[in-house]
Every structure is written in C-alpha cells, then in structure tokens.
C-alpha positions in Angstrom: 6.0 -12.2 -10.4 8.3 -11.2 -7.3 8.6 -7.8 -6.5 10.6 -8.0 -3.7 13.0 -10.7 -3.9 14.8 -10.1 -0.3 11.3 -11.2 1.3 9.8 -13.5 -1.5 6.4 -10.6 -1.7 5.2 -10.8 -5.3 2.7 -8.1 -6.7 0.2 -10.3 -6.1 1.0 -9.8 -2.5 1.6 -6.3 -2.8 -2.0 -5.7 -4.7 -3.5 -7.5 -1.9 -2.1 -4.7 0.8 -3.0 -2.2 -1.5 -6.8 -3.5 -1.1 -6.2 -3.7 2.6 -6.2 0.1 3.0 -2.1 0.0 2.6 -1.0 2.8 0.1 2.1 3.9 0.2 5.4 1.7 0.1 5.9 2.7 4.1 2.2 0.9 4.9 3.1 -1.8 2.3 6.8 -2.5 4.4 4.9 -2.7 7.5 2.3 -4.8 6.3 5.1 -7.6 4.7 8.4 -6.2 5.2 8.7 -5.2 1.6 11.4 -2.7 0.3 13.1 -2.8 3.9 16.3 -4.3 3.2 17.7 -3.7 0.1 15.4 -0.8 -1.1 15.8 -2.1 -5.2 11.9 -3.0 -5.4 10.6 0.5 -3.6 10.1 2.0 -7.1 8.2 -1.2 -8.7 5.8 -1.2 -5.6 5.5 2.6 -6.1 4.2 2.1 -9.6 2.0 -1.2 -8.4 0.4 1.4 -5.9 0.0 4.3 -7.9 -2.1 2.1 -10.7 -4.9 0.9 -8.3 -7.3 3.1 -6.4 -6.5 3.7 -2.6 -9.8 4.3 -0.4 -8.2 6.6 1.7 -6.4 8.6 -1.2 -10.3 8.7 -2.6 -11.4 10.2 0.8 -8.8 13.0 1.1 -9.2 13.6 -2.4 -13.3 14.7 -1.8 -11.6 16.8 1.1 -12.0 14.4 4.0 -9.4 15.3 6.6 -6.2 13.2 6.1 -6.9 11.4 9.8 -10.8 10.8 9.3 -10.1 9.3 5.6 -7.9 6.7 7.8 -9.8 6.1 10.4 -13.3 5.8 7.6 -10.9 3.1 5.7 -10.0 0.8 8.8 -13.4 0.8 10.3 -14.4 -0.2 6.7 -12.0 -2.9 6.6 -13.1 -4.2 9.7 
C-alpha cells in the first residue's frame, strides 16, 4: 500500500527505513523523500514508525546519551 503517493514510497518502503536506523518522519524524508511535498502522508508514516521498535529510541530509552545511541545504531548498521 502507498503511503506517500507524491513519491510512489509504500509502507513497505517506509518499514524498511525504519529498520535502517530511520525513526522519525524527518530521517524517513531524507532517506526517500517521503512527506516532502505535499505533507498528507506525515501522520500515516508517524503511526508506521511509532508501531515498530527503533534501535536508537531503545538506546536512549536505557539512558544512552541521545548522540552515542546514534552513533551505536549506524556503526551497527554498517
């Protein structure tokens, strides 16, 4: 299903960021250019994001600093 219909990104798309480290709808625009034009699908990938777990969000969470939970989650991804 299309979440973003400006760009053609579907959720499968999105949920694919998401996994990637990208958890907010800001990360998710940069990463596909999602929720940049029109701004309708911002709330849907909102919701799509805040259903899955986000490693960094984990990290902050157990009261790594906001910076070090980033950096831990793209040295993991690499």
């Amino acid at each position: 299903m299309y979440v973003c219909s400006c760009f053609g990104v579907t959720e499968k798309q999105v949920k694919e960021h998401a996994e990637a480290g990208a958890c907010t709808p800001r990360q998710i625009a940069s990463a596909c250019k999602a929720g940049t034009d029109c701004g309708s699908c911002v709330r849907r990938i909102q919701a799509l994001l805040g259903r899955g777990s986000c490693p960094r969000r984990e990290l902050v969470d157990q009261g790594v600093p906001a910076f070090t939970a980033e950096t831990t989650a793209l040295s993991e991804a690499a």
